[in-house]
N, C-alpha and C positions, 0 to 999 in steps of 0.2 A: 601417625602421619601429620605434621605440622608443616605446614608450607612455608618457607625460607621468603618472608613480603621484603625482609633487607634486601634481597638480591634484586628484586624487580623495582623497587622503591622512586629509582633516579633514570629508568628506560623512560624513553621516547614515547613508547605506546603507552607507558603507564599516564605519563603527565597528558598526553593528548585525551586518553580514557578521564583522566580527573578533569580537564579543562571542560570539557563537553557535559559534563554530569553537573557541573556545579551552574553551569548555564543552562540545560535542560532543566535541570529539579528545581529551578526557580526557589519558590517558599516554600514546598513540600517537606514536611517534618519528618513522614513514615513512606518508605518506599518497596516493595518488590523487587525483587531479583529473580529473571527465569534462569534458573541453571540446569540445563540437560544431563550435564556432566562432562560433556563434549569440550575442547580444548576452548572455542567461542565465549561463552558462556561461563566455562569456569573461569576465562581469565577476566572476565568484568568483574567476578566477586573479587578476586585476587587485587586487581588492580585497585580498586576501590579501598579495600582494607590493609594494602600499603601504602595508600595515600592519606589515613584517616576518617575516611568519607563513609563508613559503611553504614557510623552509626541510625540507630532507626531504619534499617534494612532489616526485611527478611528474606532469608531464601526459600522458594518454591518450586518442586521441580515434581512436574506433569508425565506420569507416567503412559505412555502410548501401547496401543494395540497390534500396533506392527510387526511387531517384533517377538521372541517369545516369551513369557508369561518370565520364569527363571531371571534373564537377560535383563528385565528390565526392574526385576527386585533387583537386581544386584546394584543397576544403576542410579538406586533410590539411594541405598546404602553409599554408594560411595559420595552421593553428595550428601548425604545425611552426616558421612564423615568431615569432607568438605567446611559445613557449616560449622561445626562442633569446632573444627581446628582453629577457624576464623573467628570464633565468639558472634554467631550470630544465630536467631534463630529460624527454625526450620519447620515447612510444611510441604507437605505431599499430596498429594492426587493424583486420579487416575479415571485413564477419559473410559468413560460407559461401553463394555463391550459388546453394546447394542449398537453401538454409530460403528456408520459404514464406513468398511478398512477402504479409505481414499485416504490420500494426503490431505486434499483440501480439507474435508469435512473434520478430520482427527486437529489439523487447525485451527478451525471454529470453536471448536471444545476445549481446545487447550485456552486459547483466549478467553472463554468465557470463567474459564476455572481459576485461572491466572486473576479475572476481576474480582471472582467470588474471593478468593485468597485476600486481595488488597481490601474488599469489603468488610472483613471479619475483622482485620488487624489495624482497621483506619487510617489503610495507609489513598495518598492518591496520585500513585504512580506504580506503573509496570516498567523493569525497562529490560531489554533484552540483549543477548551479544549479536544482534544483526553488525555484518561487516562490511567495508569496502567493496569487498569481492562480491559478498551478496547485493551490494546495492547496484555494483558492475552486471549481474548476470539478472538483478530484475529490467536495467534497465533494456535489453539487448533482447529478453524475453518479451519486453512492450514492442521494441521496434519490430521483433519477430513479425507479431500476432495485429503490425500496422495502426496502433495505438495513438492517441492525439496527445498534446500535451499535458495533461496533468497524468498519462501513463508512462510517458518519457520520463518524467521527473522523477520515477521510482520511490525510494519508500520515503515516509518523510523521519526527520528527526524528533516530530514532536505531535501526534494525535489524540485527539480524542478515544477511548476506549469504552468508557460509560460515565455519563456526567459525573462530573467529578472523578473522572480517574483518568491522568494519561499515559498514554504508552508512549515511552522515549526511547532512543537507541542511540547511546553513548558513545556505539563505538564504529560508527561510519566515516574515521579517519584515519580509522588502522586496519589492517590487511588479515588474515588468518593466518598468514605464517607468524603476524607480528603475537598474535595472538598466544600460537603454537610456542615462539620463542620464550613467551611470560612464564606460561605454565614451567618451560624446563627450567628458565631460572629460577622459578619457584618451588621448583624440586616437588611438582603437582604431576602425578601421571592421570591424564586425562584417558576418556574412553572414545573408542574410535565409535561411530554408526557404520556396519556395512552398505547400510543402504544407500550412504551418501556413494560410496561408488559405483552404482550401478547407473550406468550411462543411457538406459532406455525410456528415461524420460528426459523432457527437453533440461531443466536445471542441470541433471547431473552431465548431460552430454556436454552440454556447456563449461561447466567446472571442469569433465578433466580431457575434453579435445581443444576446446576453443579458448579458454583464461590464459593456458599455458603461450598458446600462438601468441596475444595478442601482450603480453610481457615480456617476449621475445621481443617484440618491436617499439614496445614504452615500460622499463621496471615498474615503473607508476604508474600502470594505466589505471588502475582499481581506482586510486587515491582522486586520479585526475578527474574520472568518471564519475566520482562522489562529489566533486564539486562542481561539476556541470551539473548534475542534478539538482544543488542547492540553487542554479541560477534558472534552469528549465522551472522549476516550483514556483521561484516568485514571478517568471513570467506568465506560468496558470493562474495564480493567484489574482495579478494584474486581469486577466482574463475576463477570469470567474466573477471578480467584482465586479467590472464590466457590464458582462451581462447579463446579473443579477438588476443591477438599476436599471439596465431595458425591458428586463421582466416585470419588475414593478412599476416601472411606468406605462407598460400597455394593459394592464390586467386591471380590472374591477374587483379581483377577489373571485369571479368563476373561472371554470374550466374555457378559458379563451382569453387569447392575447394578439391585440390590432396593433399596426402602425402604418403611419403613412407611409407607401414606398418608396418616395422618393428621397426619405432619410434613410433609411436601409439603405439603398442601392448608394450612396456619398460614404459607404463604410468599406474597411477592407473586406474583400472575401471571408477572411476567415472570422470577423464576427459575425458576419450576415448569418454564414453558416453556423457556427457557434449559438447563436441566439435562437435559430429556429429550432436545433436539436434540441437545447433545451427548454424550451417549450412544448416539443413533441415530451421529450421525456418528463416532464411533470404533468402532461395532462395522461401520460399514458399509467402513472403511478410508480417510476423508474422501473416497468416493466419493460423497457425497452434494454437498458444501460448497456452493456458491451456490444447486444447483437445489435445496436442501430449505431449502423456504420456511417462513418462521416463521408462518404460516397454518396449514400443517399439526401443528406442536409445540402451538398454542396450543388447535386442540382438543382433544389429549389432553390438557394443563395444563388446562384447561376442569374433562375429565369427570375431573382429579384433584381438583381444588376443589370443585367443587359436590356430588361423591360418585356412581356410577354405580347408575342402579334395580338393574342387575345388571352380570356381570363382561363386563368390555366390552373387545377386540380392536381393535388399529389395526395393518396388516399394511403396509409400505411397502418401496420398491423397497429392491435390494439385500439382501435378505433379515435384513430388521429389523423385529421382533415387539415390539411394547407394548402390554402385559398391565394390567388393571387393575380391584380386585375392592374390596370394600369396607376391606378391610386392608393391602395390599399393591400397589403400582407396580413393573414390573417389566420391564425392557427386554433384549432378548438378540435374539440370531439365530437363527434358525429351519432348518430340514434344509437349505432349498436357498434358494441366492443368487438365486433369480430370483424378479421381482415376481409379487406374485399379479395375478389375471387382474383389468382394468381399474383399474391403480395402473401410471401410469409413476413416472420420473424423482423427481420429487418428489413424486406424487398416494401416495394409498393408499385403503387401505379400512379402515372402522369397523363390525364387527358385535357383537352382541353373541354370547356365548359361555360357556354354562351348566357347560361342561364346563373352565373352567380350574382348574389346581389350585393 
């Protein structure tokens, strides 16, 4: 089995796949390749080694627990063949079948194996056949689950993985079928996942109820949806930078962060709120992260804008105190780590409280 790279060499998604890789991999000499074996994934190694670009590649492809033991030797093998065809080289693993059969968690493992992989062979980059579609169907899954800005923005093109190693995704400008069309030109029979059809979780519902509707009414929704993304980022980014410098300029270095309030309340809603979350969530240890709802930051940014009749308390889990009087905003931890009584997870309580000082 030799893959036919003349045939895909001069496509659209090849050259889109090369333009993105040689501006993701920056100066990176040795790179990673996840390939599942899946149409995704093999066409990034495809693309890459008709465009020239493989060299200092290896491939790695993560064998999972999901599926049955047989099924997934097989699938080792056919990218083991994969590799061999392309001239590159190959390594395998296989996540612990001691971690628990979840998607998430089989994940986690794989990433972390995929690092180990890049650690041994010096390379410092991972990149993966994440697509359009998928970056369409995370982001749809954030607005699902009412997600703030940096969930909207979906995945990025370029993170951190472990110092000194990033994870890129080269191929967040082409689609899965563009993907699907490579492999045939490349005279590659990829391997289906049955799992990916199974519609009773929320991704796969989405992939084959909802993708389909919403290309009925834009061909490009995927592509267009990938570039609203790259604009939602840098407006988190904008953000984030934001108010990180609020952070540092109210903090000593403890567990507590002041500001006057009448500079808060001259801001928009959403940093006021933004700022105080994260302040709760770093004094809480990012033990709060997804369950503390921006519901709850926005009525303390509320009673910081409009100004409180009196000094007013919001006690919330994890033992995270925000204080706030007519002068003064002021966020810290409190004696003890445990929520007051009727505030879980994310809830809290709002009294007010004559005696703050």
């Amino acid at each position: 089995m030799r893959p036919n790279l003349r045939a895909i060499r001069k496509d659209p998604a090849t050259r889109a796949i090369a333009r993105a890789w040689q501006y993701l991999r920056a100066n990176e000499r040795r790179a990673i390749l996840a390939v599942s074996g899946g149409a995704d994934s093999g066409a990034l190694a495809l693309a890459l080694a008709a465009s020239g670009l493989a060299d200092g590649c290896t491939i790695a492809h993560v064998r999972h627990t999901m599926r049955a033991e047989p099924e997934t030797k097989q699938d080792s093998a056919h990218v083991r063949e994969l590799a061999a065809a392309i001239g590159l080289a190959f390594e395998a693993r296989a996540i612990d079948p001691a971690t628990q059969a979840s998607e998430g968690a089989q994940r986690v493992e794989r990433y972390e194996l995929l690092a180990r992989v890049a650690s041994e062979r010096g390379a410092s980059a991972v990149a993966t056949g994440h697509h359009a579609d998928d970056q369409l169907e995370t982001m749809l899954m954030a607005m699902l689950r009412g997600a703030g800005a940096r969930g909207l923005g979906g995945m990025r093109r370029r993170r951190e993985l472990t110092p000194g190693c990033a994870l890129i995704r080269p191929m967040l400008d082409v689609t899965h079928a563009d993907a699907c069309r490579l492999c045939e030109l490349a005279e590659w029979p990829w391997i289906e996942d049955p799992t990916n059809r199974e519609t009773d979780r929320t991704r796969s519902a989405l992939r084959e109820r909802v993708l389909p509707a919403l290309r009925a009414l834009q061909s490009d929704a995927s592509q267009r949806a990938s570039r609203s993304a790259t604009i939602v980022q840098l407006a988190s980014d904008t953000l984030d930078q934001r108010v990180r410098e609020l952070l540092d300029a109210a903090s000593d270095g403890s567990d507590e962060f002041q500001w006057e309030r009448a500079s808060l309340a001259a801001m928009p809603d959403l940093m006021v709120s933004a700022v105080i979350r994260a302040a709760a969530i770093h004094i809480a240890r990012d033990s709060l992260g997804d369950r503390f709802s921006f519901e709850e930051s926005a009525k303390a940014a509320r009673c910081v804008i409009e100004g409180p009749d009196r000094p007013a308390v919001f006690e919330w889990a994890f033992g995270v105190r925000v204080e706030i009087d007519h002068h003064r905003v002021r966020v810290r931890r409190t004696k003890t780590n445990e929520a007051p009584d009727g505030a879980g997870a994310s809830g809290g309580a709002c009294f007010a409280d004559d005696g703050v000082s």
